[in-house]
C-alpha positions as CSV (number, residue, x, y, z in Angstrom):
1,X,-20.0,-8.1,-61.8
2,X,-18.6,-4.9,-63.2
3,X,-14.9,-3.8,-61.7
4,X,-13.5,-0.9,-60.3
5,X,-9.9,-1.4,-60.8
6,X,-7.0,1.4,-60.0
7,X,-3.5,0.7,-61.6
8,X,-0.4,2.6,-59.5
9,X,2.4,3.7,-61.9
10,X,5.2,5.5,-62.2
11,X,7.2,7.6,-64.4
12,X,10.9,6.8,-63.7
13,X,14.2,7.9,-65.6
14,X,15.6,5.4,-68.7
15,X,18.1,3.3,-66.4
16,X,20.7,4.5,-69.6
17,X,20.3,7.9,-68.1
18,X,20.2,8.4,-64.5
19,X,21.1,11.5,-62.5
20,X,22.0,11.9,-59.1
21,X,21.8,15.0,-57.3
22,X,25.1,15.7,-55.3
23,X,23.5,17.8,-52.8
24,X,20.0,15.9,-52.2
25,X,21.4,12.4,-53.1
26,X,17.8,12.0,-54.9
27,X,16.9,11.2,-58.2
28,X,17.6,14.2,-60.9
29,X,14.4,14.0,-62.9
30,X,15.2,16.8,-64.7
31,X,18.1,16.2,-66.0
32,X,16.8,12.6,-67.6
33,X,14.5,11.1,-70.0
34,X,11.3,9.6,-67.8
35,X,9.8,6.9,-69.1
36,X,6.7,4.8,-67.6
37,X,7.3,2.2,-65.6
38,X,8.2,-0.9,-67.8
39,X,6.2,-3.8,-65.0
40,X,3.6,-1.0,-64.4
41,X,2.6,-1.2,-68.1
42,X,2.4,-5.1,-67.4
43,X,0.0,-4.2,-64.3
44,X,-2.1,-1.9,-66.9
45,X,-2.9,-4.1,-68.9
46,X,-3.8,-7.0,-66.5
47,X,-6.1,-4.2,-65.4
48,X,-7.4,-3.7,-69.1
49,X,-7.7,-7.7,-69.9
50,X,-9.9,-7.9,-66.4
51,X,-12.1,-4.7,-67.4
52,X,-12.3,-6.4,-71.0
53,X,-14.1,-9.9,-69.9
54,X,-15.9,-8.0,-66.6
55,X,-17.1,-4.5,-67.3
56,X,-16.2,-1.7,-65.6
57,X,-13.2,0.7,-64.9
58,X,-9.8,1.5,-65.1
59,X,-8.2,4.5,-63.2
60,X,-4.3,5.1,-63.3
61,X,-2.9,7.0,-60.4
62,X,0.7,7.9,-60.0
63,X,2.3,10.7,-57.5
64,X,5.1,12.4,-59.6
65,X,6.2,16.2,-61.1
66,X,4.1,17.7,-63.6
67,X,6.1,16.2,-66.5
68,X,4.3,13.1,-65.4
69,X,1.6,14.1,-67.3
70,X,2.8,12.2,-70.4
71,X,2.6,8.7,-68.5
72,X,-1.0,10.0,-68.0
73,X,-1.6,9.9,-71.0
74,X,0.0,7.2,-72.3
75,X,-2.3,5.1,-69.9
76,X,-5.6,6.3,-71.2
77,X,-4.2,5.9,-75.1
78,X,-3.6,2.5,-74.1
79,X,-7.4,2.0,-72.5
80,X,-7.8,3.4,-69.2
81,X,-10.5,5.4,-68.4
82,X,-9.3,7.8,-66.1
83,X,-6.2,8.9,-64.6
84,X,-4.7,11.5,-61.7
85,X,-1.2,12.8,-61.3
86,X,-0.8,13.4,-57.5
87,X,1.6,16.0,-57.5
88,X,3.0,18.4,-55.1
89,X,6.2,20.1,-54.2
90,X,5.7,18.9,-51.0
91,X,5.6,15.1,-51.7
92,X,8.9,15.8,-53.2
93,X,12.1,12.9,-51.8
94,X,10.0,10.5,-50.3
95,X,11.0,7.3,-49.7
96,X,8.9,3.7,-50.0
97,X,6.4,4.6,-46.9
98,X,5.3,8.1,-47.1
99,X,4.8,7.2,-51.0
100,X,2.4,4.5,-50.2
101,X,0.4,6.7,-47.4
102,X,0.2,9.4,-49.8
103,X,-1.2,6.6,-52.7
104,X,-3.0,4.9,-50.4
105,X,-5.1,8.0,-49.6
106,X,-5.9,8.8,-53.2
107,X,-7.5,5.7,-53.1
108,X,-9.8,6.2,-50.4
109,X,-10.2,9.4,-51.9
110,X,-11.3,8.1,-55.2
111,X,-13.7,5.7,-53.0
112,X,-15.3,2.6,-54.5
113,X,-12.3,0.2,-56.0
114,X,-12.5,-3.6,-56.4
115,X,-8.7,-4.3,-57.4
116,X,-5.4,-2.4,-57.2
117,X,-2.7,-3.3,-59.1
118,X,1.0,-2.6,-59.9
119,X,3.7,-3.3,-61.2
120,X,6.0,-5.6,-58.8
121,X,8.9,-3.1,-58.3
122,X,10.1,0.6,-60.1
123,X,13.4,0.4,-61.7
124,X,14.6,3.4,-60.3
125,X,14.4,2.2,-56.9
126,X,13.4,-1.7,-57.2
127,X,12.3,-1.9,-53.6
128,X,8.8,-3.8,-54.4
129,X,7.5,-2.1,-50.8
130,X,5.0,0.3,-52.4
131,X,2.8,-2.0,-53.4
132,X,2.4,-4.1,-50.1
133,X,2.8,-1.0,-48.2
134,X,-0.3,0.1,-50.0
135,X,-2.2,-2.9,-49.2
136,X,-1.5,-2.5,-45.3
137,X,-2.5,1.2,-45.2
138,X,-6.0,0.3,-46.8
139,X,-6.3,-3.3,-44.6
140,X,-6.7,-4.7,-47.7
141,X,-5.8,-8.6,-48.9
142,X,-2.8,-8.6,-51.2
143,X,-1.2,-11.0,-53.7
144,X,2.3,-10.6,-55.0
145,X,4.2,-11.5,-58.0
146,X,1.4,-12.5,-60.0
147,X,2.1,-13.8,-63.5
148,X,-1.4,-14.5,-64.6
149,X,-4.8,-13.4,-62.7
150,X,-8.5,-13.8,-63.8
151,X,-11.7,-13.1,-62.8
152,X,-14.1,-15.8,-61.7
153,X,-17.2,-15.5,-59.9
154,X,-16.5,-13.3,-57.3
155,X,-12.9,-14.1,-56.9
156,X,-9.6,-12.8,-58.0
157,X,-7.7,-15.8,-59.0
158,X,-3.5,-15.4,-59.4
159,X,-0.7,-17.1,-59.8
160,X,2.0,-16.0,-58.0
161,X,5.6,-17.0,-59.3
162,X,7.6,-18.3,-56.5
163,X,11.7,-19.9,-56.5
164,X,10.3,-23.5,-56.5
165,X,6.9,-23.2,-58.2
166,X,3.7,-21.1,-59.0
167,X,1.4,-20.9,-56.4
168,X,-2.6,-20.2,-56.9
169,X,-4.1,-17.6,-54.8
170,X,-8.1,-17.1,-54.5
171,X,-9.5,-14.5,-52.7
172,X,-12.5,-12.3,-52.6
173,X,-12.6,-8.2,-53.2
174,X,-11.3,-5.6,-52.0
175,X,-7.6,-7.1,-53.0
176,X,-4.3,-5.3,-54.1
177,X,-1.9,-7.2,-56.7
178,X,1.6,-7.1,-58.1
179,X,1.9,-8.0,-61.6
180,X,5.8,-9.8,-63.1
181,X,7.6,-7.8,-65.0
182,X,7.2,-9.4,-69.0
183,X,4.3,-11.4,-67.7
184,X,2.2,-10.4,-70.2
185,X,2.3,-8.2,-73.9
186,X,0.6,-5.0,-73.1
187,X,-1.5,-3.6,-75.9
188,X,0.0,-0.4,-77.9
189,X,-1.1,2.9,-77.5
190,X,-3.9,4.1,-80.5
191,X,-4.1,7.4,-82.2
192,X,-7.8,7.0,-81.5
193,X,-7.2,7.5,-77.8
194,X,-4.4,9.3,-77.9
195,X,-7.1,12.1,-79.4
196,X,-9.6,11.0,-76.8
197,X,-7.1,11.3,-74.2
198,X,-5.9,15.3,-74.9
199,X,-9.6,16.1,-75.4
200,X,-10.7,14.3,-71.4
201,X,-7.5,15.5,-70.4
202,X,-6.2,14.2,-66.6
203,X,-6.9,15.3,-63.1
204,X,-4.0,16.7,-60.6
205,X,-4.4,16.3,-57.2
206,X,-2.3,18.1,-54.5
207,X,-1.7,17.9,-50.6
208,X,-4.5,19.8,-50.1
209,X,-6.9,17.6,-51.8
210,X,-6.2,14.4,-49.7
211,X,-6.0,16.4,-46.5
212,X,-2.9,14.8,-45.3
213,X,-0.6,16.7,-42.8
214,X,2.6,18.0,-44.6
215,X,4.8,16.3,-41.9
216,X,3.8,12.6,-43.4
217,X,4.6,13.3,-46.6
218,X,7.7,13.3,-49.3
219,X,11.0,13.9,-46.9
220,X,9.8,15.3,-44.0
221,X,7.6,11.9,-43.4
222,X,11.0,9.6,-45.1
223,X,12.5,7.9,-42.5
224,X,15.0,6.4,-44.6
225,X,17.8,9.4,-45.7
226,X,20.6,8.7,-48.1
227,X,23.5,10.0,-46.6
228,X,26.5,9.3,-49.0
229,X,27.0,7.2,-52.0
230,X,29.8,5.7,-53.9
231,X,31.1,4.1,-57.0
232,X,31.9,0.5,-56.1
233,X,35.2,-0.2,-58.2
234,X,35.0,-4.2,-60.1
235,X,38.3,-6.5,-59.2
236,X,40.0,-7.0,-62.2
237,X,40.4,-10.9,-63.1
238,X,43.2,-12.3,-64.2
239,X,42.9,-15.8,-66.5
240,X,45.6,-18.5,-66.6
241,X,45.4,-21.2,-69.1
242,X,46.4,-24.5,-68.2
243,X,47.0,-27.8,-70.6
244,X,47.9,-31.2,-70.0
245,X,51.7,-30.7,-69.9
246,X,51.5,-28.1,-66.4
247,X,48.5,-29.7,-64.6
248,X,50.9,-30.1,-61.9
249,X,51.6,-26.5,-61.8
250,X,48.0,-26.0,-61.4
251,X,47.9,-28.2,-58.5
252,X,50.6,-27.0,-56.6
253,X,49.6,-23.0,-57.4
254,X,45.7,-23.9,-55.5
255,X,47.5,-26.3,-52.8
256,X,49.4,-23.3,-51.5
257,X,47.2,-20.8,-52.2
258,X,45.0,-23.5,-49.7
259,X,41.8,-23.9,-52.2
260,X,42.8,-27.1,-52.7
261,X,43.5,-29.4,-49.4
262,X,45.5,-32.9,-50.3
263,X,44.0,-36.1,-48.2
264,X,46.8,-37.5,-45.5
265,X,48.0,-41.0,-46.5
C-alpha cells in the first residue's frame, strides 16, 4: 500500500554561530548562518527509503521565517515531493508546545498522512518534545529514537535504540517516529531537482490558514519564558605528578584532604 508520509524539519543556526538576543533572550536568526536540521535530514530520508520500496508521498513541513525557504528546497532536491513553510510573525518565540500545536495542525490540515517523522531533537534547542508532543495532539501512536524502520505488510516496523539494547516496535498506521541522529546516510541533493524544485516552488502557510487563535501560538501560547542567562565559568584543574619516590606524599595529601579514609587496626 502506497504512503502518505510528512517529514517535520527545521532550519536552525550552525551551532559555530549562535546569537542570542539580549533583550528577547531568543534565538538571533538573523544574525546567523541557518542550516537544516542535521537528524531531520536523517528523518528525510527514512521518509524517502520508505516512499522508495512502497509508493507514495513525501511532504516536508517546517514552521520557520521566510529565509526557511532554502531548507524547502533543499528537501525536494533531495526527493520530497512537496513541502510548506508555516510561517508567521505571529508564531514568532515559541517554545516546545505551541510549536507542536501549531505543526500538529498543519497536518490535519494537509489531511490524509500514514507516517510522520522527525528528526529525534533540533540542535538549537535539543529538547526532543516536538516530536511526541506532535504525536499527542493528533492521538496518534508514536515510536522514538528509531535507528532503522521498514515497511511490512501493514506495519511500521522500528527499532528503537535504548541504553541497554534495541528494542523492536510494530504497529499499525496512523504512527509518528523519531529517527537517531547518523542513523542512516541521506542521499545528496541533485541538480535535476534542484531545477525541478525552483520551477514547483513551495507553499507558505500563515495563522490564518490553520485557523488557530493567536493566543496559542509563538509567545503568547509559551508557557516556558527565559528570563536570564549566563556564562557558566570552567574550574581550572590543577595536575600533580607523582612517582614512586613521594607515594607517601600522595597518601597523606588525599588522607587529609579526607578522600581517602585509612582502616582502624
Amino acid at each position: 500500500m502506497p504512503l502518505d508520509i510528512i517529514v517535520m524539519v527545521k532550519q536552525v543556526p550552525d551551532s559555530q554561530e549562535v546569537v542570542i538576543d539580549p533583550v528577547t533572550m531568543n534565538l538571533n536568526r538573523s544574525l546567523t548562518r541557518n542550516v537544516t536540521n542535521r537528524a531531520d535530514e536523517n528523518a528525510l530520508e527514512v521518509a524517502l527509503s520508505l516512499r522508495d520500496k512502497a509508493g507514495g508521498t513525501v511532504t516536508v513541513i517546517s514552521m520557520g521565517p521566510p529565509q526557511a525557504e532554502t531548507t524547502m528546497y533543499e528537501c525536494m532536491a533531495r526527493g520530497a515531493d512537496r513541502a510548506i513553510l508555516v510561517s508567521d510573525r505571529l508564531f514568532g518565540g515559541a517554545d516546545t508546545y505551541p510549536t507542536g500545536l501549531t505543526l500538529a495542525s498543519t497536518i490535519s490540515k494537509i489531511g490524509r498522512f500514514d507516517v510522520v517523522i522527525a528528526g529525534e531533537e533540533s540542535s538549537d534547542s535539543s529538547t526532543g518534545h516536538v516530536g511526541p508532543g506532535v504525536a499527542e495532539f493528533l492521538n496518534i501512536e508514536q515510536i522514538t529514537y528509531c535507528s532503522n524502520v521498514e515497511y511490512k505488510d501493514g506495519f511500521i516496523v522500528a527499532e528503537r535504540e535504548l541504553e541497554g539494547g534495541t528494542e523492536v516496535v510494530r504497529t499499525p498506521t496512523p504512527v509518528l517516529i523519531t529517527v537517531l541522529l547518523n542513523s542512516n546516510f541521506p542521499r545528496r541533493q541533485t541538480l535535476r531537482r534542484k531545477i525541478d524544485a525552483m520551477k514547483k516552488g513551495f507553499e507558505v502557510w500563515n495563522l490564518e490558514k490553520l485557523g488557530l487563535p493567536p493566543e496559542w501560538v509563538g509567545v503568547r501560547g509559551s508557557p516556558t519564558i527565559v528570563r536570564k542567562m549566563r556564562s557558566i565559568k570552567e574550574k581550572e584543574r590543577a595536575a600533580k605528578k607523582y612517582d614512586l619516590s613521594n607515594l607517601g606524599e600522595l597518601v597523606k595529601e588525599l588522607y587529609e584532604k579526607n578522600i581517602l579514609k585509612l582502616e582502624e587496626e
